[in-house]
N, C-alpha and C positions, 0 to 999 in steps of 0.2 A: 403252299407256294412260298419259297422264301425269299428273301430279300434281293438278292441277286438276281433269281430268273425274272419278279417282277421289274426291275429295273432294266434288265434285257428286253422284256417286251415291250415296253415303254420307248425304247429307243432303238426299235425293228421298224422296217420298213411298213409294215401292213398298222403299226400306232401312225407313222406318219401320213400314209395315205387315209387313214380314215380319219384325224383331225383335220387335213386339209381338206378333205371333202365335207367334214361338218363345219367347218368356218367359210365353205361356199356357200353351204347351205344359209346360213348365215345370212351372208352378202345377200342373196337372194330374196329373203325372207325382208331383214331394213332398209334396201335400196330402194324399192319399189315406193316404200313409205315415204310421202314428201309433201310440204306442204310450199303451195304455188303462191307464188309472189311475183309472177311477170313470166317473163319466157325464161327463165333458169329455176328451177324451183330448189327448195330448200331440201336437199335428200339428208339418208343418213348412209350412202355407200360409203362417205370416208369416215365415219364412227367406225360400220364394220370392217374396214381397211388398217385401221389402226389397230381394233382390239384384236385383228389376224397376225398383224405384226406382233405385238406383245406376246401371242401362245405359239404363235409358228415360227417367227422369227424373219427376217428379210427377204429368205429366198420362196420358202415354202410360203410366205404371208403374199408375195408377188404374185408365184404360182395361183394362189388358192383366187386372187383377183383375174386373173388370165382367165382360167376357167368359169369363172363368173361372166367375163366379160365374151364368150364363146358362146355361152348358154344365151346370153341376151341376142348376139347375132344372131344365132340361127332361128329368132323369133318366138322363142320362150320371154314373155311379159317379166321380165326381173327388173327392167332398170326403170329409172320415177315415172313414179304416176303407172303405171304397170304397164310398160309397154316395151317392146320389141324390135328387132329388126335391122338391117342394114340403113335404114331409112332412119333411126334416132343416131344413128352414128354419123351420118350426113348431115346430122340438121344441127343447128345455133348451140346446141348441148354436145356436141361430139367430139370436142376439144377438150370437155371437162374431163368426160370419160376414159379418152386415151391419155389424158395430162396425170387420173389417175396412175396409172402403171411408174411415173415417174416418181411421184409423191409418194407409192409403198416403197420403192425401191431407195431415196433419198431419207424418208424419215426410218425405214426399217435396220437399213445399216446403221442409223444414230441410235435408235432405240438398243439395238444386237452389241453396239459397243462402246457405249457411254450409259454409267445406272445413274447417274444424278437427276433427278425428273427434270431439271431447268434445262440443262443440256438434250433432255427426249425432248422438251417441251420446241425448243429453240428447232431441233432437227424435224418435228411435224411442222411447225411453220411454215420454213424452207423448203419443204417438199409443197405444203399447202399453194406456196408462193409461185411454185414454178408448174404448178396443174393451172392454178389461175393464169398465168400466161400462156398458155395451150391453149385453154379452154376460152380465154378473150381475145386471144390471135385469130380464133376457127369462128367465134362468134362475129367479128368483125368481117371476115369475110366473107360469113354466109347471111349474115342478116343486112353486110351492108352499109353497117355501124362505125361510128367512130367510136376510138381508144377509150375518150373520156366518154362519150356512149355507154360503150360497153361494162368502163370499170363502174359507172354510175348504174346498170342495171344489174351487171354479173359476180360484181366483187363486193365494192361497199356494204352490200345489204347483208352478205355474209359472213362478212370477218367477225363479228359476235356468236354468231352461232357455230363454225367453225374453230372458235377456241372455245369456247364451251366444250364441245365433243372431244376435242383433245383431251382434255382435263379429265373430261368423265376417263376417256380414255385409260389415261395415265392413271386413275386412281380404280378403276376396277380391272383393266388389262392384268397387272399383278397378281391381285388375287384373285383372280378365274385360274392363271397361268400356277400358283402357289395348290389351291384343289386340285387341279387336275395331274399336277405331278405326284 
C-alpha cells in the first residue's frame, strides 16, 4: 500500500466513524471512574473530552460525547460511579453532564484553531467555566442550594484537578494524535 491510498483511508469516512466510536468507547470506560468527595464526584469524562478533542477535533470530539451521553440515557452504567439513566440526568449532577457538550464544543474550536498550548490551555478553561455554570445553575436548583453553596461544593474542590487533566490533556492529546496518523 502506498503512501497515497494510506492517507486516503485515513481520512474516509469509515477511519472517521471507527475513531469516534473508539473515543466513546473511551468516554465510557474513564467517566465512570470517579472518586466521591460529596454529591459531585471527581470524574475523568472531561479528561476523555478533551483527549476526543485533540484526535477528532471539535465537531467529531462533540459527536463522539453525544453518543456517550445516549448511551448513559438509555441506562447503560457509563457515567460516575457507574451508573445510568434518565434519573442521573435529573439529579444535582445533570447540569454537569449537559454543560459538558458546551465545554467540547468551546474548548474544541480553541484546540482545532489556535496550536499554542497557553491559548488551548486558556480555551479548556472557558469551556470548563461555562460547564460549571450549567452544572451549578441545575445543582442549585435541584438540591436546593445556594450559588455560594454550590460553588463551595461543586466548583472549588475541582479546579485543581480539572487543570491537572487539561495539561495531561494537552501533553499527551498530541502525541496519541501524532501515532495514530
Amino acid at each position: 500500500m502506498n503512501q497515497t491510498q494510506t492517507t486516503d483511508y485515513r481520512h474516509g469516512k469509515t477511519y472517521a466513524i471507527t475513531i469516534t466510536a473508539l473515543m466513546t468507547a473511551v468516554t465510557c470506560i474513564l467517566a465512570p471512574l470517579s472518586i466521591p468527595i460529596g454529591p459531585v464526584p471527581i470524574s475523568f469524562t472531561n479528561l476523555a473530552i478533551y483527549l476526543s478533542l485533540y484526535l477528532l477535533g471539535w465537531k467529531r470530539g462533540t459527536i463522539s460525547y453525544l453518543i456517550y451521553l445516549l448511551i448513559g440515557l438509555i441506562g447503560l452504567p457509563v457515567f460516575s460511579g457507574f451508573t445510568g439513566g434518565p434519573a442521573k440526568l435529573a439529579g444535582p449532577t445533570g447540569g454537569y453532564i449537559i454543560g459538558f457538550i458546551a465545554m467540547a464544543i468551546i474548548a474544541g474550536l480553541v484546540i482545532d484553531h489556535f496550536h499554542k498550548p497557553w491559548i488551548q490551555l486558556i480555551g479548556m478553561i472557558v469551556g470548563t467555566i461555562v460547564c460549571y455554570i450549567f452544572g451549578t445553575a441545575w445543582f442549585c436548583i435541584v438540591a436546593k442550594s445556594t450559588v455560594s453553596g454550590a460553588l463551595a461544593i461543586c466548583v472549588f474542590p475541582f479546579i485543581p484537578a480539572d487543570l491537572i487533566k487539561m495539561v495531561i490533556a494537552m501533553i499527551i492529546g498530541p502525541m496519541i494524535k501524532k501515532r495514530i496518523r
